[in-house]
PDB file of N, CA, C, O and CB in Angstrom:
ATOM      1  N   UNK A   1     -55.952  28.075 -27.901  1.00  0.00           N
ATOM      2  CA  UNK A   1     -57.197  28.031 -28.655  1.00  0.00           C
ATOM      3  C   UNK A   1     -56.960  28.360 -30.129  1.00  0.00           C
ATOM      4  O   UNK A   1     -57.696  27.787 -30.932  1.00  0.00           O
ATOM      5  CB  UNK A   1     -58.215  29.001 -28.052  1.00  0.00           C
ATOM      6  N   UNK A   2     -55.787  29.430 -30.723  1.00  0.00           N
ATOM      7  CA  UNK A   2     -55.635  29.936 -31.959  1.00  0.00           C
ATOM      8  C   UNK A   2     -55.258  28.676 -32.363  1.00  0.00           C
ATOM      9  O   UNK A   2     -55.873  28.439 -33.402  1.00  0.00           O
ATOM     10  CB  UNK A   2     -54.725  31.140 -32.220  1.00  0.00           C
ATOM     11  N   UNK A   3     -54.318  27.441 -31.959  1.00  0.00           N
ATOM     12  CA  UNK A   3     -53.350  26.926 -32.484  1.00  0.00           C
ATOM     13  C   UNK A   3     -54.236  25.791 -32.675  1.00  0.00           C
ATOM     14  O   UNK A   3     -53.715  24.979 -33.440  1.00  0.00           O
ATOM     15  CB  UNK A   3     -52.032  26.869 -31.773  1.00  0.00           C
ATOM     16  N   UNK A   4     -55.756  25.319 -32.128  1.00  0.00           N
ATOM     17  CA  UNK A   4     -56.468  24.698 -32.170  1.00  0.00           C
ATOM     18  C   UNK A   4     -57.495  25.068 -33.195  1.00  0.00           C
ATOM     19  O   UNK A   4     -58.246  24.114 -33.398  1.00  0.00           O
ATOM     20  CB  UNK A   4     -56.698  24.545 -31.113  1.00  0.00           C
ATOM     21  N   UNK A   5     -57.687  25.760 -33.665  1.00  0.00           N
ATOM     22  CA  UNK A   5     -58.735  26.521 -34.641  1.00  0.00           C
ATOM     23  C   UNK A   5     -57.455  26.215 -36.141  1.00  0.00           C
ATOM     24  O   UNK A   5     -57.597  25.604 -37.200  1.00  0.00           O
ATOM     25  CB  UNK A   5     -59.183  28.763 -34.004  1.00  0.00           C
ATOM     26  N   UNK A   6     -56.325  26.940 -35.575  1.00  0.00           N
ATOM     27  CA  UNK A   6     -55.342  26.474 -37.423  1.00  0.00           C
ATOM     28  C   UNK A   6     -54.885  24.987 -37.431  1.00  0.00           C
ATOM     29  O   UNK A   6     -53.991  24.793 -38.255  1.00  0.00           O
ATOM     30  CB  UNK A   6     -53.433  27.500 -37.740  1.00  0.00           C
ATOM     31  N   UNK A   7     -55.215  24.032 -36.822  1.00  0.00           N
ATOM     32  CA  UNK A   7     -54.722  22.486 -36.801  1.00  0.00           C
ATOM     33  C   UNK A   7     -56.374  22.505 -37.503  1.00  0.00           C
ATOM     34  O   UNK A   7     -56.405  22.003 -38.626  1.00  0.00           O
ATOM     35  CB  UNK A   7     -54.180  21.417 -34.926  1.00  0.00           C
ATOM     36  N   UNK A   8     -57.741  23.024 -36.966  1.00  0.00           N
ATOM     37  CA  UNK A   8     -58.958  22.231 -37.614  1.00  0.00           C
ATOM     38  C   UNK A   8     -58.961  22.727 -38.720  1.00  0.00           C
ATOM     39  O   UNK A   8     -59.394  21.993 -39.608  1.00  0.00           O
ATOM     40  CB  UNK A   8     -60.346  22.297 -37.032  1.00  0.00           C
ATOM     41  N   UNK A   9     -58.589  23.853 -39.044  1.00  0.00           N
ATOM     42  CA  UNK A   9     -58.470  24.669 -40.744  1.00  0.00           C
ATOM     43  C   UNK A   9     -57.308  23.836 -41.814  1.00  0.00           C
ATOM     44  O   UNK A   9     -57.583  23.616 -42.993  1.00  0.00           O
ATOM     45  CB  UNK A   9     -57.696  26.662 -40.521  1.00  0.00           C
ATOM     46  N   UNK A  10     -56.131  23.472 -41.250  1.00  0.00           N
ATOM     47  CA  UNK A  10     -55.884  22.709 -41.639  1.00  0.00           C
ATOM     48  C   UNK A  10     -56.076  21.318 -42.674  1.00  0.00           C
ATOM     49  O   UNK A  10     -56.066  20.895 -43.830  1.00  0.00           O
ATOM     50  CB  UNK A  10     -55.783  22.834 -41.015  1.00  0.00           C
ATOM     51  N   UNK A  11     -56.206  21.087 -41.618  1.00  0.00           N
ATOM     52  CA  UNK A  11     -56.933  19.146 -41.447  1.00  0.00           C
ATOM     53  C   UNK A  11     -58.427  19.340 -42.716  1.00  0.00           C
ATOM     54  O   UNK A  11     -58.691  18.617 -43.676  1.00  0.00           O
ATOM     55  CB  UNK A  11     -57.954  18.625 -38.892  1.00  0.00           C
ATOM     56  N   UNK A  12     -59.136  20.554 -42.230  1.00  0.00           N
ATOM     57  CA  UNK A  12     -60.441  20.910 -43.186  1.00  0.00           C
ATOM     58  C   UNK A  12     -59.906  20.915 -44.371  1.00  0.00           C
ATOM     59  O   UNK A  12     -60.574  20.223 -45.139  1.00  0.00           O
ATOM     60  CB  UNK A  12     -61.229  22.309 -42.973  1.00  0.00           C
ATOM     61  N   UNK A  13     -58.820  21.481 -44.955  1.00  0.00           N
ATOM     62  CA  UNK A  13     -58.352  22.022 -46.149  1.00  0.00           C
ATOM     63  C   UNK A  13     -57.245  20.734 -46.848  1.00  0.00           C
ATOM     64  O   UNK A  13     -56.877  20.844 -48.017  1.00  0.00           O
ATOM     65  CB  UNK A  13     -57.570  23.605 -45.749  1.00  0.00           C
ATOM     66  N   UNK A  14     -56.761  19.462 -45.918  1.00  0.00           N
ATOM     67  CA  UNK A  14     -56.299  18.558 -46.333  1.00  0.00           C
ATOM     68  C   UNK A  14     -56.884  17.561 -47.096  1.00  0.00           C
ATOM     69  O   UNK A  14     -56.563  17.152 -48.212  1.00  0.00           O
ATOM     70  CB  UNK A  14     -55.882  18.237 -45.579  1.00  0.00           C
ATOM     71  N   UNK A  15     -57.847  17.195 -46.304  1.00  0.00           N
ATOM     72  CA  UNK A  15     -58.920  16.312 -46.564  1.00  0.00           C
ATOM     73  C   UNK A  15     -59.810  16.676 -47.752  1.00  0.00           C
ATOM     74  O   UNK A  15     -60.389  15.753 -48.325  1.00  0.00           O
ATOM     75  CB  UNK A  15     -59.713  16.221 -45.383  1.00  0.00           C
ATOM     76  N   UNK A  16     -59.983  17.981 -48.194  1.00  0.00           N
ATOM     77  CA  UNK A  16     -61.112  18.399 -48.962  1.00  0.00           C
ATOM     78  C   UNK A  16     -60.043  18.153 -50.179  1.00  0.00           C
ATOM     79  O   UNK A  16     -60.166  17.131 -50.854  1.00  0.00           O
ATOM     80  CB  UNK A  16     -61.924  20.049 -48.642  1.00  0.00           C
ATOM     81  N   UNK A  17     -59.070  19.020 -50.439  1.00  0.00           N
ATOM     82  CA  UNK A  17     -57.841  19.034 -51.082  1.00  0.00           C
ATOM     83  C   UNK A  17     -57.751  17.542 -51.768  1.00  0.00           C
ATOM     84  O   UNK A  17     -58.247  17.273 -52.862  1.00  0.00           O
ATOM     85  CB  UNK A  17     -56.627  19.391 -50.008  1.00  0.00           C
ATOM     86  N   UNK A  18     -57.159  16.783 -51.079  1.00  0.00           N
ATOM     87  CA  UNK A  18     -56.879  15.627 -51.190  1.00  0.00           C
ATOM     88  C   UNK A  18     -58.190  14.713 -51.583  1.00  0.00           C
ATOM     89  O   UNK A  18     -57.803  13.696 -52.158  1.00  0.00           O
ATOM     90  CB  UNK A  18     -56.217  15.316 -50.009  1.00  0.00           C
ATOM     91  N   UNK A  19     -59.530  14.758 -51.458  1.00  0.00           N
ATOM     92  CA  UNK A  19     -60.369  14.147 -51.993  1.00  0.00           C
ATOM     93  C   UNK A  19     -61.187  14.604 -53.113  1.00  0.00           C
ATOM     94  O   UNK A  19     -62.096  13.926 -53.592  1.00  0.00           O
ATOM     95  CB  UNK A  19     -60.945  13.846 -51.177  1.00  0.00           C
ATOM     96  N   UNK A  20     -60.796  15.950 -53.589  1.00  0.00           N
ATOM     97  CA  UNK A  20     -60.636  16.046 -55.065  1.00  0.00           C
ATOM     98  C   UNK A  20     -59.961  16.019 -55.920  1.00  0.00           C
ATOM     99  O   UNK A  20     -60.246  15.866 -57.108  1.00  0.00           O
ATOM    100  CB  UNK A  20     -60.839  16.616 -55.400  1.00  0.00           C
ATOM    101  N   UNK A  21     -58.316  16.257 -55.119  1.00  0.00           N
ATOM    102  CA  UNK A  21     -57.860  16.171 -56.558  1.00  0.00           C
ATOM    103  C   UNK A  21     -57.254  14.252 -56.468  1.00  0.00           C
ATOM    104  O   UNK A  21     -56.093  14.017 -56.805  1.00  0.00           O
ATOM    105  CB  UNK A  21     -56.315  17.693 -56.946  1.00  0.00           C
ATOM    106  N   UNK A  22     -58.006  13.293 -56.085  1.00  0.00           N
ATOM    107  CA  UNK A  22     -58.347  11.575 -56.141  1.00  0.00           C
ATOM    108  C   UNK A  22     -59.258  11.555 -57.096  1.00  0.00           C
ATOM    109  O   UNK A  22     -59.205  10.682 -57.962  1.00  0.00           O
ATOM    110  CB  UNK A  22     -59.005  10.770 -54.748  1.00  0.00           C
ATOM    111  N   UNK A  23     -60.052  12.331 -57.093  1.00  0.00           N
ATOM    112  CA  UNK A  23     -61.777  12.729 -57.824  1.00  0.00           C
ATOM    113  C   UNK A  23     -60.603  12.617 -59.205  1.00  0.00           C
ATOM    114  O   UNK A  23     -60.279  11.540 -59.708  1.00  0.00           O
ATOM    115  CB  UNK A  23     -63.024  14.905 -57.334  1.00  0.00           C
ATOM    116  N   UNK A  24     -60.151  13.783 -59.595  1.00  0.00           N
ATOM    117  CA  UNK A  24     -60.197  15.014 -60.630  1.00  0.00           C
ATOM    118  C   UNK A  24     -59.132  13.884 -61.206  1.00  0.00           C
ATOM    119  O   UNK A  24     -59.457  13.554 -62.347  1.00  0.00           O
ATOM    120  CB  UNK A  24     -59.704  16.981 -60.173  1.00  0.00           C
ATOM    121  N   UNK A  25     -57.704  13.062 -60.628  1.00  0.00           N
ATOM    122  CA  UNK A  25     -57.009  12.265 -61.409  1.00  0.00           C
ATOM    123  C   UNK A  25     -57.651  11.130 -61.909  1.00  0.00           C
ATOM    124  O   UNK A  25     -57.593  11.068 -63.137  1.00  0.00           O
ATOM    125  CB  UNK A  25     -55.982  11.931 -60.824  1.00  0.00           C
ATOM    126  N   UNK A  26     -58.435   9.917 -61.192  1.00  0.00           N
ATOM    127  CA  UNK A  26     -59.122   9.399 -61.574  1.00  0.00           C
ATOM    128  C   UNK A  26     -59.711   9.417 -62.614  1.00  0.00           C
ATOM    129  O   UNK A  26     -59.664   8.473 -63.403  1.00  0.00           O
ATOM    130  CB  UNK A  26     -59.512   9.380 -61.045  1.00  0.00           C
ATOM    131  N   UNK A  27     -60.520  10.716 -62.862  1.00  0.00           N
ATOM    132  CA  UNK A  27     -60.843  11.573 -64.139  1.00  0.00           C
ATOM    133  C   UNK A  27     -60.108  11.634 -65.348  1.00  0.00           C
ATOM    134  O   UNK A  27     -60.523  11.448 -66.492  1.00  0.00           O
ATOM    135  CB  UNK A  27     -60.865  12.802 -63.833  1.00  0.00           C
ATOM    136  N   UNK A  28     -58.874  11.938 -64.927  1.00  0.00           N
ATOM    137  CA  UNK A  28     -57.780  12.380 -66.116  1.00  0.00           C
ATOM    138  C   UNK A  28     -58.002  13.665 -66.022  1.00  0.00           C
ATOM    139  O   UNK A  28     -57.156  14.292 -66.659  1.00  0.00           O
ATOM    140  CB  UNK A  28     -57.953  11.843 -67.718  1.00  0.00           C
ATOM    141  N   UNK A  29     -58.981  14.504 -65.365  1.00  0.00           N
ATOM    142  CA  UNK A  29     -58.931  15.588 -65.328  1.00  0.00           C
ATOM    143  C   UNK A  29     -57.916  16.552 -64.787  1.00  0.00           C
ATOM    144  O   UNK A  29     -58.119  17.222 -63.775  1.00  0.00           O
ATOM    145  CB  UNK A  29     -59.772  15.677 -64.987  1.00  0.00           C
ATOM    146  N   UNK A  30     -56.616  16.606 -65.628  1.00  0.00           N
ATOM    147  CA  UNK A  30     -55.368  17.936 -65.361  1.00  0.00           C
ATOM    148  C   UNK A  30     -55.390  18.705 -64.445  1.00  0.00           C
ATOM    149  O   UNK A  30     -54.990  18.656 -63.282  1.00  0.00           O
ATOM    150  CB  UNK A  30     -55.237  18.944 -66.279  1.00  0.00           C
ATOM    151  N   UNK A  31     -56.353  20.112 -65.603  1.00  0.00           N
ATOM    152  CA  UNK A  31     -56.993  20.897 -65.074  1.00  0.00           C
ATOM    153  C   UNK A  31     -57.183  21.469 -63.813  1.00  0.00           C
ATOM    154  O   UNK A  31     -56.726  22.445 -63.216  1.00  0.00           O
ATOM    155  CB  UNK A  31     -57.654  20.621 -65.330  1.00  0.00           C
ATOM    156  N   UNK A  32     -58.182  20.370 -63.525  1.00  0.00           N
ATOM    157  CA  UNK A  32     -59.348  20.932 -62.063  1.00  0.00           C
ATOM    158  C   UNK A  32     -58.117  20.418 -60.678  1.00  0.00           C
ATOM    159  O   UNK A  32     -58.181  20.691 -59.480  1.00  0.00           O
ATOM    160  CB  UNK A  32     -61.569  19.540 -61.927  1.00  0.00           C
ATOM    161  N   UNK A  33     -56.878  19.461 -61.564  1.00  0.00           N
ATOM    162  CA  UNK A  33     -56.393  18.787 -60.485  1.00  0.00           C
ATOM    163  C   UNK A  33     -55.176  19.991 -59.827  1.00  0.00           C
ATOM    164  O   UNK A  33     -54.895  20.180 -58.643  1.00  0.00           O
ATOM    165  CB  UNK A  33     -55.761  17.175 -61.047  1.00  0.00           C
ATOM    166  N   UNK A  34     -54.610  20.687 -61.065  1.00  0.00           N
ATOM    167  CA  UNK A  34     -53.729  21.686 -60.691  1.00  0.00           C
ATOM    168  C   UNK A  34     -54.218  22.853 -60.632  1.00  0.00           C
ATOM    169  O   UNK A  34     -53.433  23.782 -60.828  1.00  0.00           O
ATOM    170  CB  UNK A  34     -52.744  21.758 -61.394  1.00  0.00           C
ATOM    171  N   UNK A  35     -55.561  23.145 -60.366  1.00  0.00           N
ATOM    172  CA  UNK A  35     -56.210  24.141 -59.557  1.00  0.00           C
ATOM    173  C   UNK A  35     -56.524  24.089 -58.221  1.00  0.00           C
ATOM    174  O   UNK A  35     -56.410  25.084 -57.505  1.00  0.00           O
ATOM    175  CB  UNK A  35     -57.209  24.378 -60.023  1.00  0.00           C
ATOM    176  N   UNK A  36     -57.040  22.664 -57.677  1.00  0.00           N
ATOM    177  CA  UNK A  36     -57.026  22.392 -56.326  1.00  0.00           C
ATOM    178  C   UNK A  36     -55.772  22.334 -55.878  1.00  0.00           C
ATOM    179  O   UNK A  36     -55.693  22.622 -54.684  1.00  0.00           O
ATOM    180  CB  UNK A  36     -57.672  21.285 -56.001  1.00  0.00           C
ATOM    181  N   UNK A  37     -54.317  21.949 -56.624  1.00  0.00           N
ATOM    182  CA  UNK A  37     -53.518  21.889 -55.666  1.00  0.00           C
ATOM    183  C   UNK A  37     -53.255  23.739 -55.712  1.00  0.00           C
ATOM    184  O   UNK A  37     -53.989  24.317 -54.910  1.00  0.00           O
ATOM    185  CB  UNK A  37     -52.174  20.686 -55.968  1.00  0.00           C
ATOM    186  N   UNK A  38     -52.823  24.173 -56.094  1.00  0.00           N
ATOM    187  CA  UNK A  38     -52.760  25.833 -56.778  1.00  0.00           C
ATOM    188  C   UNK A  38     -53.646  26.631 -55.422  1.00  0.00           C
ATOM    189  O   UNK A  38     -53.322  27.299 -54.440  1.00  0.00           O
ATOM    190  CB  UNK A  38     -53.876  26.041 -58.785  1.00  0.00           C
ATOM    191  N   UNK A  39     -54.668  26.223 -55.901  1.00  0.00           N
ATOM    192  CA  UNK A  39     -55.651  27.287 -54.914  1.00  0.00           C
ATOM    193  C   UNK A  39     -56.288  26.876 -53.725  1.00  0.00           C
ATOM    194  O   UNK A  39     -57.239  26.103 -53.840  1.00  0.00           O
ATOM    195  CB  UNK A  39     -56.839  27.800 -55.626  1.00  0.00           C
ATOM    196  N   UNK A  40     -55.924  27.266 -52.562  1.00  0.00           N
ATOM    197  CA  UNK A  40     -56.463  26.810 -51.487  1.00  0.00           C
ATOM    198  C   UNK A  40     -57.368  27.713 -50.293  1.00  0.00           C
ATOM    199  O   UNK A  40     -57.185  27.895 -49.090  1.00  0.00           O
ATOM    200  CB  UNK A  40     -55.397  26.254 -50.998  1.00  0.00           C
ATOM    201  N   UNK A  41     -58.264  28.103 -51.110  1.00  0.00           N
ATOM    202  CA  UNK A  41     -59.681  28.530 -50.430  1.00  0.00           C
ATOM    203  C   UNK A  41     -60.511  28.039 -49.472  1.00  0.00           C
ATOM    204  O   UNK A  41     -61.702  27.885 -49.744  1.00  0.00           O
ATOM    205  CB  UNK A  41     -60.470  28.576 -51.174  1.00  0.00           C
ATOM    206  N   UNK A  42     -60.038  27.737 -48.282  1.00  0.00           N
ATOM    207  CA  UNK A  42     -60.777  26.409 -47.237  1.00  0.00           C
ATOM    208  C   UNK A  42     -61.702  25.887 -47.919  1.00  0.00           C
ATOM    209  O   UNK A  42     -62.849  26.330 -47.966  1.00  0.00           O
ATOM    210  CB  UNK A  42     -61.543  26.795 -45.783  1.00  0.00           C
ATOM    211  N   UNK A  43     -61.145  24.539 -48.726  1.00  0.00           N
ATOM    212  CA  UNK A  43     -61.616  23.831 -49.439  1.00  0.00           C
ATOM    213  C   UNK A  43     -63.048  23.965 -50.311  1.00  0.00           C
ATOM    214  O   UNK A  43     -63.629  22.992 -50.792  1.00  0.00           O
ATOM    215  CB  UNK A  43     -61.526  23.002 -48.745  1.00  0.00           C
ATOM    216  N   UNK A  44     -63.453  25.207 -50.410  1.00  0.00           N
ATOM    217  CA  UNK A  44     -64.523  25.494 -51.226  1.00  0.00           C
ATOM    218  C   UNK A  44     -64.603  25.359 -52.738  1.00  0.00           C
ATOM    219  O   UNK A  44     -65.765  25.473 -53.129  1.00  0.00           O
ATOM    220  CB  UNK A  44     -64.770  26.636 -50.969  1.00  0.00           C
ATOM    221  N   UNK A  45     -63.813  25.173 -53.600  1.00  0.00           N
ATOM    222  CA  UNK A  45     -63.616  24.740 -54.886  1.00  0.00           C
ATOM    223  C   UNK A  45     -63.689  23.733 -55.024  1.00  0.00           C
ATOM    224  O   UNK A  45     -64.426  23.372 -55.942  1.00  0.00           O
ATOM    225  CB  UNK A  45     -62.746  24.968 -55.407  1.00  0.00           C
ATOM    226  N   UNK A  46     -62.861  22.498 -54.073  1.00  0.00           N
ATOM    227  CA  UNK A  46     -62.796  21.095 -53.679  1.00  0.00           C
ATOM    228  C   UNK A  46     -64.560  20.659 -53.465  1.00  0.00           C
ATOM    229  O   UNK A  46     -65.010  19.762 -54.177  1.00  0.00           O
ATOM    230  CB  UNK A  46     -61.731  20.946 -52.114  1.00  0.00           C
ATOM    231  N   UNK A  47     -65.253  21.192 -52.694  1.00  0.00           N
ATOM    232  CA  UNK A  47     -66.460  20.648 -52.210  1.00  0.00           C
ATOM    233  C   UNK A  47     -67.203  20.917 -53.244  1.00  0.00           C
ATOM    234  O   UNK A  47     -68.090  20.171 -53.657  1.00  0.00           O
ATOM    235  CB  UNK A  47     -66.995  21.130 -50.952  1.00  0.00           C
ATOM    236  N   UNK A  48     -66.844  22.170 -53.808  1.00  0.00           N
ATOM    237  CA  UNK A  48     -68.206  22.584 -55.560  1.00  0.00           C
ATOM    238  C   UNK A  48     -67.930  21.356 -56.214  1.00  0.00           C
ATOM    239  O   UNK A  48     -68.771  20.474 -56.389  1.00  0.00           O
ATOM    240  CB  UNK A  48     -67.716  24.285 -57.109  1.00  0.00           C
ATOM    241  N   UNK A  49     -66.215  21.286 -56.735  1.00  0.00           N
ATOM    242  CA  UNK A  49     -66.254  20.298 -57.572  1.00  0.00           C
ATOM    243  C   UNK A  49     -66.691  18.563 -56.927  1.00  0.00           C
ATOM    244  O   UNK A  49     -66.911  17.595 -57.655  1.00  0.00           O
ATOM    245  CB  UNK A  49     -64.822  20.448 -58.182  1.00  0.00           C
ATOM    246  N   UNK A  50     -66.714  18.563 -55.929  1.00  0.00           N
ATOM    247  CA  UNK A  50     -66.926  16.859 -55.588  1.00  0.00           C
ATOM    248  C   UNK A  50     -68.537  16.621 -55.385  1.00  0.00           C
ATOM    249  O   UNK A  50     -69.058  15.507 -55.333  1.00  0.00           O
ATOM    250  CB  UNK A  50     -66.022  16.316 -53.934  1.00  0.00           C
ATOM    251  N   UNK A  51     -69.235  17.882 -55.280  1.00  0.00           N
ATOM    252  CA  UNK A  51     -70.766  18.162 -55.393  1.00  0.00           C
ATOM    253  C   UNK A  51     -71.047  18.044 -56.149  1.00  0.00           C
ATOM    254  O   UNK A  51     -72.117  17.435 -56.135  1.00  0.00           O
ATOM    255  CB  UNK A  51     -71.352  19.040 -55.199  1.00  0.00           C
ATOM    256  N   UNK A  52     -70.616  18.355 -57.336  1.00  0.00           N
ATOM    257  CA  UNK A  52     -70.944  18.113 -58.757  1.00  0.00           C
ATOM    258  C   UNK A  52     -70.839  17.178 -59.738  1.00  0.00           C
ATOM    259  O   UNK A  52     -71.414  17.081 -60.822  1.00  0.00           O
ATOM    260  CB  UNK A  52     -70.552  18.754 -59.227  1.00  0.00           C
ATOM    261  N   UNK A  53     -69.674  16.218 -58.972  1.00  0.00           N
ATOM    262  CA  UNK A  53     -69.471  15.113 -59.476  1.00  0.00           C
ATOM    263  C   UNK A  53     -69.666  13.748 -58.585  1.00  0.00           C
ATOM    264  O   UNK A  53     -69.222  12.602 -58.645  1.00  0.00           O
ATOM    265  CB  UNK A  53     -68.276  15.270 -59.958  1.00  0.00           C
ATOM    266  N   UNK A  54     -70.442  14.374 -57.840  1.00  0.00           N
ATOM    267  CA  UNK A  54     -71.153  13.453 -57.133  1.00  0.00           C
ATOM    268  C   UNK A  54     -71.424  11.566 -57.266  1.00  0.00           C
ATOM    269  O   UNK A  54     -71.224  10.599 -56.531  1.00  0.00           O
ATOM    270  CB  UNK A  54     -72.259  14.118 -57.294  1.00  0.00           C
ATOM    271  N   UNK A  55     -71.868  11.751 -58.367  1.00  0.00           N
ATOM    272  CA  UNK A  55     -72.105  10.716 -58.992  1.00  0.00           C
ATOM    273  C   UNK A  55     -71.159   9.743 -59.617  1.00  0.00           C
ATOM    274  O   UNK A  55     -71.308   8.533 -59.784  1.00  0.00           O
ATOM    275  CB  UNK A  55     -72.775  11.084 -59.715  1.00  0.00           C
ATOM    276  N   UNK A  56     -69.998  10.638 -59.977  1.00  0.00           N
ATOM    277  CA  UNK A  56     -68.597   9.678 -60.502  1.00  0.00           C
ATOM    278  C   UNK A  56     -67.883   9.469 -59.203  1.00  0.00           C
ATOM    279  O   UNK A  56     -67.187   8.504 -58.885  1.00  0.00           O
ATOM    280  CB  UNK A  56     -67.398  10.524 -61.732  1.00  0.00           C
ATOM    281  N   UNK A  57     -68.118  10.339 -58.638  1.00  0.00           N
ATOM    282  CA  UNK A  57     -67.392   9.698 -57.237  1.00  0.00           C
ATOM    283  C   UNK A  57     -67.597   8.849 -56.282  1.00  0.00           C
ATOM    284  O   UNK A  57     -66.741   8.438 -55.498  1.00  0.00           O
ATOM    285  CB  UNK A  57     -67.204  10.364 -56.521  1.00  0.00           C
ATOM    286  N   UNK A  58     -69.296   8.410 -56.328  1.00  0.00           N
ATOM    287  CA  UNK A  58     -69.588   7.345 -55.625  1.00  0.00           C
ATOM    288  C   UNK A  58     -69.328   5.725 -56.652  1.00  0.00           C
ATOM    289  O   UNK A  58     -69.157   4.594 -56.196  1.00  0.00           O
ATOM    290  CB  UNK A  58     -71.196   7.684 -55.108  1.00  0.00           C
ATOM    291  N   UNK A  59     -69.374   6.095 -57.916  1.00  0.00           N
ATOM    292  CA  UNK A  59     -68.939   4.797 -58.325  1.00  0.00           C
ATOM    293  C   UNK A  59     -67.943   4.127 -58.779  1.00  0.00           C
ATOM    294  O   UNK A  59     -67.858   3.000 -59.266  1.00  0.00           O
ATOM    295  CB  UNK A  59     -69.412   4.545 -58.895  1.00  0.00           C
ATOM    296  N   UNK A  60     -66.759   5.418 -58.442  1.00  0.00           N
ATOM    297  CA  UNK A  60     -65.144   5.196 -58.171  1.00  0.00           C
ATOM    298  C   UNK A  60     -65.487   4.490 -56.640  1.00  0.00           C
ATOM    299  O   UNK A  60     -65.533   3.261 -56.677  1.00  0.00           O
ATOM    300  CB  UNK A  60     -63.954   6.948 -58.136  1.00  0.00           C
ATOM    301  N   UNK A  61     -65.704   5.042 -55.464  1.00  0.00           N
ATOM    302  CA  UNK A  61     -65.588   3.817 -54.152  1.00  0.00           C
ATOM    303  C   UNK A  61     -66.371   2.646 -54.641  1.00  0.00           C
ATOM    304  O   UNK A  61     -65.960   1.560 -54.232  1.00  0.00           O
ATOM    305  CB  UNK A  61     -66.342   4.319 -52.505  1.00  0.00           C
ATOM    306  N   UNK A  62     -67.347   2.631 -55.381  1.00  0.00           N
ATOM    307  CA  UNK A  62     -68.467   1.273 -55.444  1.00  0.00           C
ATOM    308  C   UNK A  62     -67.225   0.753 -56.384  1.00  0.00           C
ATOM    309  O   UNK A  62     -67.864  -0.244 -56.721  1.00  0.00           O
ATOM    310  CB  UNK A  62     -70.500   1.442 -56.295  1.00  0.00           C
ATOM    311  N   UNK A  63     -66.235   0.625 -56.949  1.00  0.00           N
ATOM    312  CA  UNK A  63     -65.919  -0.007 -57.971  1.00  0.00           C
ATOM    313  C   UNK A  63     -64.577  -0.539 -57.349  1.00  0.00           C
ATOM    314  O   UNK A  63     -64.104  -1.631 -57.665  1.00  0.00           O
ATOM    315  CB  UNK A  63     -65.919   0.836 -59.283  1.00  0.00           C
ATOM    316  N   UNK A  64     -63.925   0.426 -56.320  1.00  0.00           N
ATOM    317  CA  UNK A  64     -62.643   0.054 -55.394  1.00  0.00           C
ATOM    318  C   UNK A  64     -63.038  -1.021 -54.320  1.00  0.00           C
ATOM    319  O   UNK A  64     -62.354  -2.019 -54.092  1.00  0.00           O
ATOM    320  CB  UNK A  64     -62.049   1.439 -54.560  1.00  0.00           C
ATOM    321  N   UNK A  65     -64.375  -0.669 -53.600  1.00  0.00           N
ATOM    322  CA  UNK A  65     -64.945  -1.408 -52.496  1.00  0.00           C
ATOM    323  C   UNK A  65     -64.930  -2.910 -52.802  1.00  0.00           C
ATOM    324  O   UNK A  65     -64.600  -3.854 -52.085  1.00  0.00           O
ATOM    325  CB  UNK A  65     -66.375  -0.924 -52.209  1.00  0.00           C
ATOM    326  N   UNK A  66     -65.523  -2.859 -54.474  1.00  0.00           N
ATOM    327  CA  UNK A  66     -65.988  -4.109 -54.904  1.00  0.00           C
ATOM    328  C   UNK A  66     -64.747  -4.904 -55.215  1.00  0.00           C
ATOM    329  O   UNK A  66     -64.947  -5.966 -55.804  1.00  0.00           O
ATOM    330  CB  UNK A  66     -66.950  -3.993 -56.099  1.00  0.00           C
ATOM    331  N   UNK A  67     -63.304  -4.534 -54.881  1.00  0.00           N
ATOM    332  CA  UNK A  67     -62.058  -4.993 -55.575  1.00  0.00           C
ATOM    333  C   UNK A  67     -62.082  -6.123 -54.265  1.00  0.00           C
ATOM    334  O   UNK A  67     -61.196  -6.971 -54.165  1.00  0.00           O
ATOM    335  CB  UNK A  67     -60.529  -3.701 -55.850  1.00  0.00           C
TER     336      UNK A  67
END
């Protein structure tokens, strides 16, 4: 059960990880990108920042989708 709980913490912290700092390069944003890799807080920095940029991030997929 432990080893099942650190594979979903994991996987939680990959995914969040990894879909901001896509966000944050895209951006050109440095920064925010070598803080997500740097700090890994079960992805809670990752989700502030992709909450907040909400809006650039849906029209990075609308703009890939449309390729």
């Amino acid at each position: 059960m432990l080893i099942l709980l650190i594979a979903v913490i994991i996987v939680w912290e990959a995914f969040w990880t990894y879909k901001a700092c896509w966000l944050a390069a895209k951006q050109e944003q440095k920064a925010w990108f070598l803080v997500f890799l740097l700090f890994n807080l079960l992805g809670i920095p990752e989700i502030i920042y992709l909450l907040y940029n909400k809006k650039k991030l849906n029209e990075s997929v609308e703009k890939i989708e449309s390729l």
